[in-house]
N, C-alpha and C positions, 0 to 999 in steps of 0.2 A: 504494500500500500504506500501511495506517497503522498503526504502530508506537507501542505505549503502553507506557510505563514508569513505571508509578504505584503507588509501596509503598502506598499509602492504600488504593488500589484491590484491589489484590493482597491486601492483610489483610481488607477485607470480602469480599469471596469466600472466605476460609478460613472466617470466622465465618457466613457463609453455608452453607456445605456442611458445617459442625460444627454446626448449626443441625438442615438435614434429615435430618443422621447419627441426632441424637439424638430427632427426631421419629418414623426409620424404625425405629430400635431399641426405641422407648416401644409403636409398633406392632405392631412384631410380638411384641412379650412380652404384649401385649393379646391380640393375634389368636390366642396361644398356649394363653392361658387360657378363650377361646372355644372352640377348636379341640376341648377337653376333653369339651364337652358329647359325649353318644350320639347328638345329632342331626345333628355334622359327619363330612359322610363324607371318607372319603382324598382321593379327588377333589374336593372344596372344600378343603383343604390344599394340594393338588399343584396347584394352578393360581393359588392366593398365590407358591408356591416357585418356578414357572416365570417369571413377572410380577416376582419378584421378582432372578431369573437374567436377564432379558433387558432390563431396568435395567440392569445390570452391562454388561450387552453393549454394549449402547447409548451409557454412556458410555464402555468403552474403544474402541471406535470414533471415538467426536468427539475421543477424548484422541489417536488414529491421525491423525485428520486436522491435527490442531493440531501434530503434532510433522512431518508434512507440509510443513505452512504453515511452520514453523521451518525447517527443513532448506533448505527452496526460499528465504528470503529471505536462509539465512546465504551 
């Protein structure tokens, strides 16, 4: 098993995922004002919002497995 304990490390990972936070937020406020036109139907909306629900999913699952991985090595 390999055990990292690196603040260096652990800080760009936050700046990392504050990073794509505010890539996904710039995004969807874009995709919002696309969204406006008469030519997007609900279903082009609702298949952003699902995609963007199973993201979510997604990581809290690998966040499930890591606290897995924690439990078992403590």
């Amino acid at each position: 098993m390999i055990i990292k304990k690196n603040k260096k490390q652990i800080g760009r990972y936050t700046e990392d995922f504050d990073f794509a936070m505010q890539n996904l937020s710039s995004e969807i406020a874009r995709y919002l004002e696309v969204a406006e036109s008469d030519y997007v139907s609900h279903n082009d909306i609702t298949r952003s919002i699902a995609l963007i629900n199973w993201t979510a999913r997604t990581i809290a699952e690998n966040r499930d497995e890591l606290e897995m991985k924690i439990l078992v090595a403590e």
